[in-house]
C-alpha positions as CSV (number, residue, x, y, z in Angstrom):
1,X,-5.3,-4.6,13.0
2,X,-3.6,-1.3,11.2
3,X,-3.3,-1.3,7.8
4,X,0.8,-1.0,7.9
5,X,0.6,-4.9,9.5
6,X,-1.2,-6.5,6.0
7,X,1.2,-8.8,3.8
8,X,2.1,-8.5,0.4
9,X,-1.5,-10.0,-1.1
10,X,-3.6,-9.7,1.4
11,X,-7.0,-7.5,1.6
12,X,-8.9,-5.8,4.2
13,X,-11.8,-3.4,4.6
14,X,-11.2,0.0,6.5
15,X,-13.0,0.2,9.7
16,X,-12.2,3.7,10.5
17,X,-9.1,6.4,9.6
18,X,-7.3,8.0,12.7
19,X,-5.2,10.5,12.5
20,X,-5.6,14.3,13.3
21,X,-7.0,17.7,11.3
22,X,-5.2,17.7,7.7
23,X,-3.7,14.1,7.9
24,X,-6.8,12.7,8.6
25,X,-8.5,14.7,5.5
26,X,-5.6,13.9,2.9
27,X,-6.3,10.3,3.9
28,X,-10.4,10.6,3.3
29,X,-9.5,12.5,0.1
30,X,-7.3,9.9,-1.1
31,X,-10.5,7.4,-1.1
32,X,-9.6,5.7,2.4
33,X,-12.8,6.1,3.9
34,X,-14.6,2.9,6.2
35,X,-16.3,-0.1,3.9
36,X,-13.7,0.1,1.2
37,X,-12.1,-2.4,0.0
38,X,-7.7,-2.5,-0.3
39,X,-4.8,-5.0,-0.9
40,X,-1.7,-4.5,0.0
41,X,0.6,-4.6,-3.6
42,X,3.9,-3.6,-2.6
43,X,6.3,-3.2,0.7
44,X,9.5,-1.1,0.4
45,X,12.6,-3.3,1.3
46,X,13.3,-1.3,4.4
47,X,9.6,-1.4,5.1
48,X,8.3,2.4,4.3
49,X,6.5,3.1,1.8
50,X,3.8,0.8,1.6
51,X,1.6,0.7,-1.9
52,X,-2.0,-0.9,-1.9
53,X,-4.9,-1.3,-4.5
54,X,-7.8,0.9,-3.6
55,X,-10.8,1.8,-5.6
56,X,-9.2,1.5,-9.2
57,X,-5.6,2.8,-8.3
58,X,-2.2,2.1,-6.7
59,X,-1.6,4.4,-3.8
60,X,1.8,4.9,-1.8
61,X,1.4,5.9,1.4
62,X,3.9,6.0,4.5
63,X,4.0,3.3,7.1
64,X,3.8,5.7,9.7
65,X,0.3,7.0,8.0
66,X,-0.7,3.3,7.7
67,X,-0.3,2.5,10.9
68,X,-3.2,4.8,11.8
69,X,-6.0,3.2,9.6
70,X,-7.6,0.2,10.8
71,X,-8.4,-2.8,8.9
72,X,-10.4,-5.8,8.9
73,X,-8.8,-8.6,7.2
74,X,-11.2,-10.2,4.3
75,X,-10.6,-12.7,1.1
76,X,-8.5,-12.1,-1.8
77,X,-10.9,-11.2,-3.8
78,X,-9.9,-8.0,-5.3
């Protein structure tokens, strides 16, 4: 499962970060590495952006970049 496919309220734990040479840093950078921990706050009427709790912080991000970090789904706990 890709990030970009979690429901308003739902968490997950990254299990990797695709992507290729600068998108895949900016996404590391921006905490998104495997083992942590997000929930998906906010989806965009039309779908894009998408803004999700991760490590302290809200982050925006574009489905399109979503859609290339996979996800395990986990409780609600966050």
């Amino acid at each position: 499962m890709t990030l970009d496919k979690l429901k308003v309220g739902e968490s997950a734990v990254i299990k990797s970060v695709g992507g290729e040479g600068e998108l895949r840093l900016r996404l590391l950078d921006m905490g998104l590495i495997p083992r942590t921990r997000v929930k998906m706050q906010k989806i965009a009427p039309m779908g894009d952006p998408l803004e999700i709790h991760v490590r302290g912080y809200e982050l925006t991000l574009r489905a399109e970049d979503a859609a290339k970090i996979e996800v395990s789904p986990c409780a609600d706990d966050l």
